[in-house]
C-alpha positions as CSV (number, residue, x, y, z in Angstrom):
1,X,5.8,-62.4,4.0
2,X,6.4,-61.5,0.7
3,X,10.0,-61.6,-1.3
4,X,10.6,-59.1,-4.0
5,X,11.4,-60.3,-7.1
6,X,12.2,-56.6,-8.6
7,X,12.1,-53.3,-7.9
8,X,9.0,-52.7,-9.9
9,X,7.8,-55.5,-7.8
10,X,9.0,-53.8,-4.3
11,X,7.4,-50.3,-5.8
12,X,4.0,-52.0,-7.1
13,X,3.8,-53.1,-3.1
14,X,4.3,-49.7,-2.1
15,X,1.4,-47.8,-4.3
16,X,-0.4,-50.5,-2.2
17,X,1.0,-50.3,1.1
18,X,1.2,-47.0,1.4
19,X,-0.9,-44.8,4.3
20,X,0.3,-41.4,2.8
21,X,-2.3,-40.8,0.4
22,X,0.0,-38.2,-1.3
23,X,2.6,-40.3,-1.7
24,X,0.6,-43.3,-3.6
25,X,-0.5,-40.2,-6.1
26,X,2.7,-38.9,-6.2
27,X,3.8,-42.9,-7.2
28,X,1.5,-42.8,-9.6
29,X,1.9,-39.4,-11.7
30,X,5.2,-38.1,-10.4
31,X,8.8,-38.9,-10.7
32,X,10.3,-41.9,-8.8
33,X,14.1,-42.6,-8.5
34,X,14.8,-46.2,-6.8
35,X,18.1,-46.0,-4.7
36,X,18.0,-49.2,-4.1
37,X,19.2,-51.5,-0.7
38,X,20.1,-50.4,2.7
39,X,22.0,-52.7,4.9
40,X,20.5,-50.1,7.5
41,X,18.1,-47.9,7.7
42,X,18.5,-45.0,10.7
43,X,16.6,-45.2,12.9
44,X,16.4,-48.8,12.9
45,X,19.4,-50.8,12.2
46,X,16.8,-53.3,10.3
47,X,17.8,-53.3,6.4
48,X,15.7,-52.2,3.6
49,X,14.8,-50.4,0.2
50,X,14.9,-46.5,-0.2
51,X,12.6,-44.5,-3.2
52,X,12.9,-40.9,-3.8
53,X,9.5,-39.7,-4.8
54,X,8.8,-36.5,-6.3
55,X,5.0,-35.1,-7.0
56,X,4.3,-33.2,-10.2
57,X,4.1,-30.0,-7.9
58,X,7.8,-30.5,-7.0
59,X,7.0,-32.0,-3.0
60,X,9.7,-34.3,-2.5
61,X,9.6,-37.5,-0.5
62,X,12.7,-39.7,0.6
63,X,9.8,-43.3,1.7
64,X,12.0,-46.7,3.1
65,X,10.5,-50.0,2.7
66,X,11.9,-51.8,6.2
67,X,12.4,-55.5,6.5
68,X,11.5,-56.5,10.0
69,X,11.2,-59.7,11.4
70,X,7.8,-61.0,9.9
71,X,6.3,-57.9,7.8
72,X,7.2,-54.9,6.0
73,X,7.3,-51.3,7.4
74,X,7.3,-47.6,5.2
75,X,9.1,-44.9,7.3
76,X,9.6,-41.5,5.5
77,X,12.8,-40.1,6.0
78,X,14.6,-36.6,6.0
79,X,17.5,-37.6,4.5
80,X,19.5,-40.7,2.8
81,X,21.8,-43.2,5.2
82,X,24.4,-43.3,1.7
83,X,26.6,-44.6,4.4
84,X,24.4,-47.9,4.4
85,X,23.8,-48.0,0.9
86,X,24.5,-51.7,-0.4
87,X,24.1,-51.8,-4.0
88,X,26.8,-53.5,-6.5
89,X,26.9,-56.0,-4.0
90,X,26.5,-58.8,-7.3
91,X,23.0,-60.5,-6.1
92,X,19.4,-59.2,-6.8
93,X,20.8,-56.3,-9.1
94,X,17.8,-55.1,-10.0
95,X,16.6,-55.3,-6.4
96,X,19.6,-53.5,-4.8
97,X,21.2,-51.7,-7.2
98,X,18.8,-48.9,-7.9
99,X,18.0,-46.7,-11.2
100,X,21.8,-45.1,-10.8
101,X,24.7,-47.5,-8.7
102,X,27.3,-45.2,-10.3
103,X,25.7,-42.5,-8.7
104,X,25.0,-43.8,-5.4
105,X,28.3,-45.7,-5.0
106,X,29.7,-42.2,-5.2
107,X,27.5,-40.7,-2.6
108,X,28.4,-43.8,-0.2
109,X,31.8,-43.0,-0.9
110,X,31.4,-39.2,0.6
111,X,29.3,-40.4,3.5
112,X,31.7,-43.0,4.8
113,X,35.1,-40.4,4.2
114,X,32.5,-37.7,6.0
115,X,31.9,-40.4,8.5
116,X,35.8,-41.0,9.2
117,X,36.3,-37.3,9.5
118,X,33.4,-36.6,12.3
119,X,35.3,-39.5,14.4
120,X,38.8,-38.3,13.6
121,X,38.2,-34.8,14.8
């Protein structure tokens, strides 16, 4: 199994990797934003690596690298888990931290206080 070294690393494995055809174009000539690492990644509760990829017609793609056991999985998603986000944790900054941490600390931040208030009501 391979170990990713970087994110252009991890996203260089995923223009490869990937079955959506659209997707590896839209890799390629759209806009990417790296999130980063997931401690969890619904509807698994494996961990993993989330991309938001944008094609230069404006279709939007949310695509999650998952670490399982002995190989790598792609899963497209409908939305982010920012609850699970698990950048700025001080190792593999590159790898988990993603283009924006501010950004996406901020996000976890309203996922987990949205969180609290689903289970306190």
């Amino acid at each position: 199994m391979i170990h990713f070294q970087s994110k252009n690393h991890l996203l260089m494995w995923l223009e490869n990797n990937c079955p959506r055809k659209a997707v590896v174009r839209a890799l390629l000539e759209g806009t990417v934003e790296y999130l980063g690492g997931f401690s969890r990644i619904p509807p698994t509760i494996q961990p993993g690596w989330i991309t938001k990829v944008t094609s230069i017609h404006g279709k939007k793609w949310i695509v999650a690298v998952i670490v399982y056991q002995n190989r790598y999985g792609i899963r497209i998603l409908s939305e982010v888990p920012w609850r699970w986000w698990d950048g700025n944790a001080g190792r593999c900054a590159d790898l988990m931290n993603g283009d924006n941490p501010e950004a996406c600390e901020h996000h976890k931040l309203i996922a987990e206080f949205d969180f609290i208030d689903e289970v306190t009501e």
